[in-house]
N, C-alpha and C positions, 0 to 999 in steps of 0.2 A: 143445342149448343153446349160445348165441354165446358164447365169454369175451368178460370184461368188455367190457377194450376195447373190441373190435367190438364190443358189443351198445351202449354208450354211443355210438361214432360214429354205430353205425345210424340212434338215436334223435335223433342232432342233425344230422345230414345229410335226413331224412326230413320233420322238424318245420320245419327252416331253406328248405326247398325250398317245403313246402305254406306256410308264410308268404310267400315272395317271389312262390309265383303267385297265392296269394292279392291283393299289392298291384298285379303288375303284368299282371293278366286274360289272360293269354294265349289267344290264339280267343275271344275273350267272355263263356268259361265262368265263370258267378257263384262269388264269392267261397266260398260253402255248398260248393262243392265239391269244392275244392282243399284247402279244410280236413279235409272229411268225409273225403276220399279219404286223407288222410295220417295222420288220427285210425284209420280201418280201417284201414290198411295194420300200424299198430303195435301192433293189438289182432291183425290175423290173422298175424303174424308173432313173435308172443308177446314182445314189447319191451316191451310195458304189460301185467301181468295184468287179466284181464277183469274182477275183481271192483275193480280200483284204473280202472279206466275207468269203472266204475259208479260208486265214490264222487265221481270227481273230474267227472261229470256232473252229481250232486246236491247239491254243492257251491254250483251255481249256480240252484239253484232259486228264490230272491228276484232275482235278477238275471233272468232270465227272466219270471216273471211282472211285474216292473217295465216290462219292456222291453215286453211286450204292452200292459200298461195305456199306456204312455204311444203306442205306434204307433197304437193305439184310438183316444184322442183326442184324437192331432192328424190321423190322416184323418178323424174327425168333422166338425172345424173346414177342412180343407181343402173337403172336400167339399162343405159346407154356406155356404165362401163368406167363412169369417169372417179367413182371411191375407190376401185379397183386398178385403175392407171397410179393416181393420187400413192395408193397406199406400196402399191410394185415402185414406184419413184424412189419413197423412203429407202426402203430395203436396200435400193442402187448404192443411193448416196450415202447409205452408212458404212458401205465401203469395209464389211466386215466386223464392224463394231458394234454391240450390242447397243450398250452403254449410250450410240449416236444413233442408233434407229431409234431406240427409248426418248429420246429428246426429240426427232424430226416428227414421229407419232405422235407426242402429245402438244410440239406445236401447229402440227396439221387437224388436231383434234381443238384446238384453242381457234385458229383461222375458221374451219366448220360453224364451230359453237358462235363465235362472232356474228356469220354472217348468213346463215344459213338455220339458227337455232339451235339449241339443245338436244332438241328431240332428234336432228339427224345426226347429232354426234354418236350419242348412244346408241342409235338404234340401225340408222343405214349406214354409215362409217365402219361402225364394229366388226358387221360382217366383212367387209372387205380387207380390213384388218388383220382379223383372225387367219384367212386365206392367205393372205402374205406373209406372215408370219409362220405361218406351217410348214407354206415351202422355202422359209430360209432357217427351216430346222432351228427354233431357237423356243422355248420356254413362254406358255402365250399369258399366263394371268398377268405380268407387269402391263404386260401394252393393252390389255384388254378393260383392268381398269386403271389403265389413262385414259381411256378413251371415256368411260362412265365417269371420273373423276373431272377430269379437264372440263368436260359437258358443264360440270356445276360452278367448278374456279372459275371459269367464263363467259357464264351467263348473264352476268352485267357490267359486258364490256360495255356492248352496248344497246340500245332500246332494242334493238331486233333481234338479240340476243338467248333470248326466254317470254315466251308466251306470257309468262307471268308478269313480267315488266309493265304491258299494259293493261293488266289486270291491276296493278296496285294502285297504277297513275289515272288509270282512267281517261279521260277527257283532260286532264293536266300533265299529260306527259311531258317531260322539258323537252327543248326542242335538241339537235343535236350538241352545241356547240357549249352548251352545258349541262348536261347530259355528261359528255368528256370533260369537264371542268369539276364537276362532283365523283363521277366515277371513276376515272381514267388511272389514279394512284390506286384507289382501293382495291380495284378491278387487276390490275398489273401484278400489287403486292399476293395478291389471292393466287392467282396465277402460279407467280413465283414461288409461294409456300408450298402449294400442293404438291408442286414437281418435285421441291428439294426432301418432303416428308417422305414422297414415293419413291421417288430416287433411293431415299437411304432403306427404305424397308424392302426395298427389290433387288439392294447392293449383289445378292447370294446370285439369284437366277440371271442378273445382266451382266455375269462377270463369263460366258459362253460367249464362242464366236458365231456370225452370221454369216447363213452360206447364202451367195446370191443365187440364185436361181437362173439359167436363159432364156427359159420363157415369159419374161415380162411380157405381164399387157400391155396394149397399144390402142389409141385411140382412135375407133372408126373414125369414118366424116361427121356421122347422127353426131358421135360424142361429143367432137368436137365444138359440133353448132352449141350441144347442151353446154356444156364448160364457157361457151361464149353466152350461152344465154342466162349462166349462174352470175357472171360476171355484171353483165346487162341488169338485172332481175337487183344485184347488191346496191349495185351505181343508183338505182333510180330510189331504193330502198334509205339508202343515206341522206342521199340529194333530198326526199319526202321527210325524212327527219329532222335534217338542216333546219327546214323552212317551219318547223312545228306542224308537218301533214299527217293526219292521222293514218298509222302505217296498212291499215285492212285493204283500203282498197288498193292504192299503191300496189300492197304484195301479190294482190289478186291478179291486177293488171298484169305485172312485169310477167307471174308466172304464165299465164296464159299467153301474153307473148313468148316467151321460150316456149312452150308447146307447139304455137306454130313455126317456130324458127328452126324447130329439130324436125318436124315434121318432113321438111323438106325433102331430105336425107330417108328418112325413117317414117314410112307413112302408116302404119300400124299402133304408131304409138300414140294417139288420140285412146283407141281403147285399153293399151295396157295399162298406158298410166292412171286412168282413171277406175278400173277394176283392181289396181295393183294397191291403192290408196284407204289406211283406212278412216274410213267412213266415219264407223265409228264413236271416234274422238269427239267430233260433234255434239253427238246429241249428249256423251258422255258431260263436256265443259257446259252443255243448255240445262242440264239437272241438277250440277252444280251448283249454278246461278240461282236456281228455284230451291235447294236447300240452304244457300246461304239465307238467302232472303226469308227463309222460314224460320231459321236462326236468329239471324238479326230482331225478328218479330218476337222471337219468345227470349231476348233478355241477350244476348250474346254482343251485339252490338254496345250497350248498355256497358258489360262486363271490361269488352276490349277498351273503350272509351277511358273508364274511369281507368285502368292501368297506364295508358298513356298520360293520362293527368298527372298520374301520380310521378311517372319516370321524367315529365318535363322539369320537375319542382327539383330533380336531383342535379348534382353536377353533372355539366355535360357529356362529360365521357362516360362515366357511370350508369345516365337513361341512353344513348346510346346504345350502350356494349346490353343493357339489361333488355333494352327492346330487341335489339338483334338477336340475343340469345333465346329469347323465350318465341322468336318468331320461327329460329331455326328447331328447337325442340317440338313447337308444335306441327312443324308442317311434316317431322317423323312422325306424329301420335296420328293425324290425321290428312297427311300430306300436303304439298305446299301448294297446288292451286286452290281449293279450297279457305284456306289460310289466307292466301292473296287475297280473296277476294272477301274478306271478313274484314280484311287490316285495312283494305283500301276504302271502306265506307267510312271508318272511324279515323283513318286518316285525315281525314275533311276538315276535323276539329283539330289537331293535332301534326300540322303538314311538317312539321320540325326532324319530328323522328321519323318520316316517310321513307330516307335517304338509307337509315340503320335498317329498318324493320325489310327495305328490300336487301341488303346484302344478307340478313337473317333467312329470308326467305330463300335466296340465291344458293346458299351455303348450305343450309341444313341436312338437305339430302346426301351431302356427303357422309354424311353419317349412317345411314340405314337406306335400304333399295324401297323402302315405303315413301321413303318423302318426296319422292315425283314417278307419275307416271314412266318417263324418261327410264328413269332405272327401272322401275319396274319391267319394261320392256325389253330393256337390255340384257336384264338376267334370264328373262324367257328366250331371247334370242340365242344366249349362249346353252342354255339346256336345249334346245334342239340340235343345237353343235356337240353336245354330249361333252360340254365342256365343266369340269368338277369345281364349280365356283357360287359357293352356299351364301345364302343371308349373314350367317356366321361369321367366314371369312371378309365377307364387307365391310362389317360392322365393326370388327378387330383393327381391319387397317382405317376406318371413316370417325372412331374414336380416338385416334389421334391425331389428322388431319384435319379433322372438322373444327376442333378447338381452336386447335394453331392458326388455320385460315383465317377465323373467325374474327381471332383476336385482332389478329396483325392490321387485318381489311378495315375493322372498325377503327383502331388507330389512326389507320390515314387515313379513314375519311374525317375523322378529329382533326386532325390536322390540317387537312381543307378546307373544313366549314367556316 
């Protein structure tokens, strides 16, 4: 048996490593990996007992099934054509103006992120984005991070919004109707900043015109079903909120019905969608769980705690804005699902600043493409597009974006509390 000490370094040196390769891919190896390998290492090294590996595995059971449902269907909708109808739309109706494609893509990248999640804003939206945008000959890094930026300003519109949402609430997530009663100004103001920060630092490249193209895409029948069955899949997704239902199974349900409702149309697609999905993410968010919790055990817990003590005793705005900030810094240092699920245990004591610490969360990634998955995946998607858009150049435009959001958001949820 390690004494303490060392058995607590063990756990934070082990955990701190498999998150840094986890951000920064070393040899290509997927993220799943480097997690998985650092979550075994501290089951087979007896640093985590294996039945607290177990709980802290099924902990995440609605976050898991959520995260299935929602990869379900949005590669339905990828698949079937309908980011690609979606994003040829914009282009129509900007009717030649940059300036209003830039605004109809980041509010169709805000509607996604609402109600479909984050993760298909950046990740399956972008693609089809990028394509629309090439053939209306115009300049793609503004709209392409809108599309990764808006992912973040609208991740807590609402509960369904970001994976991570009920990863902080846990079993207390509010139900919808206030849920929009706390978030709905923050969420809107966030919105609002981010556009008009990008708007202005994109003024040079949106001042081209848009050529429309004649080959718009068009919507099969398959597509069509899907587009009806994303609609379906939202409806019942809200309606599970309204009522305080925990959204896992809900999403699971809806999306599996769209599968068979497109099926109809498209009977091949049982298999694509489910080879086309990754996987993954899974076990990646299950190692997670098993590191925080190995965390939490060697002092982390402990540490979060006593800071929230101390930000409650301050003015309100001031623990606010200092819980929020330091939740958004840290989920750059070591990303924000991780983060989530650190803040959400020590939450429990401290339910006050729950509200700050997720817009902290929500927000932070806009800052660097480390602090969510989400981005991270979005910048890989675009270097396969051989698209010339570095860590660097995010970090220049998400440094002053990220602050401004930050502020504002926090503000008005000061002002709603």
């Amino acid at each position: 048996m390690h004494p303490p000490a060392l058995h607590a370094a063990l756990i934070w040196l082990i955990t701190l490593a498999s998150i840094l390769f986890m951000l920064l891919r070393p040899w290509h190896v997927r993220e799943a990996v480097w997690i998985g390998s650092g979550a075994l290492l501290l089951i087979v090294g007896r640093l985590i007992p294996f039945r607290s590996a177990l709980s802290a595995i099924g902990k995440g059971t609605d976050v898991y099934l959520f995260l299935t449902g929602m990869m379900l269907l949005a590669e339905l909708a990828r698949h079937e054509g309908v980011f690609d109808w979606i994003a040829d739309r914009a282009v129509q109706h900007a009717k030649g103006s940059a300036t209003r494609l830039f605004l109809l893509i980041y509010l169709t990248g805000a509607a996604v992120t609402a109600l479909l999640s984050n993760d298909a804003t950046a990740v399956v939206l972008t693609p089809a984005i990028l394509a629309a945008v090439r053939r209306a000959r115009v300049e793609p890094k503004p709209y392409l991070l809108a599309c990764a930026l808006v992912a973040n300003a609208a991740s807590f519109l609402l509960p369904i919004s970001n994976p991570a949402n009920l990863v902080v609430f846990g079993h207390h997530l509010p139900s919808l109707g206030l849920w929009l009663r706390i978030f709905l100004l923050p969420a809107a103001v966030s919105i609002a900043v981010t556009y008009l920060c990008l708007r202005f630092l994109s003024r040079k490249a949106l001042a081209s015109e848009v050529h429309c193209p004649r080959d718009l895409a068009s919507l099969s029948p398959a597509g069509r079903l899907a587009l009806g069955g994303l609609i379906f899949a939202s409806v019942v997704l809200l309606v599970a909120s309204a009522f305080g239902i925990g959204l896992g199974v809900p999403t699971c349900a809806a999306a599996l019905a769209a599968l068979v409702l497109v099926s109809v149309k498209d009977r091949a697609i049982y298999k694509i969608a489910t080879l086309e999905i990754s996987w993954s993410i899974l076990p990646l968010v299950a190692g997670l769980f098993i590191l925080v919790e190995a965390l939490n055990s060697a002092g982390l817990l402990h540490l979060i705690e006593g800071a929230f003590q101390w930000l409650t005793h301050q003015p309100t705005f001031a623990g606010y804005l200092g819980a929020s900030g330091s939740a958004a810094l840290l989920s750059n240092a070591m990303n924000n699902l991780p983060v989530a699920l650190a803040s959400g245990a020590a939450l429990q004591r401290t339910p006050q600043l729950s509200h700050a610490v997720l817009i902290g969360i929500n927000l932070g990634p806009t800052l660097s493409v480390t602090g969510s998955l989400a981005t991270i995946l979005w910048l890989m998607a675009l270097r396969r597009e051989n698209i010339a858009l570095t860590r660097r150049q995010f970090f220049k435009t998400g440094l002053i974006i990220m602050p401004a959001a930050l502020l504002f958001s926090v503000l008005a949820l000061w002002l709603v509390a």
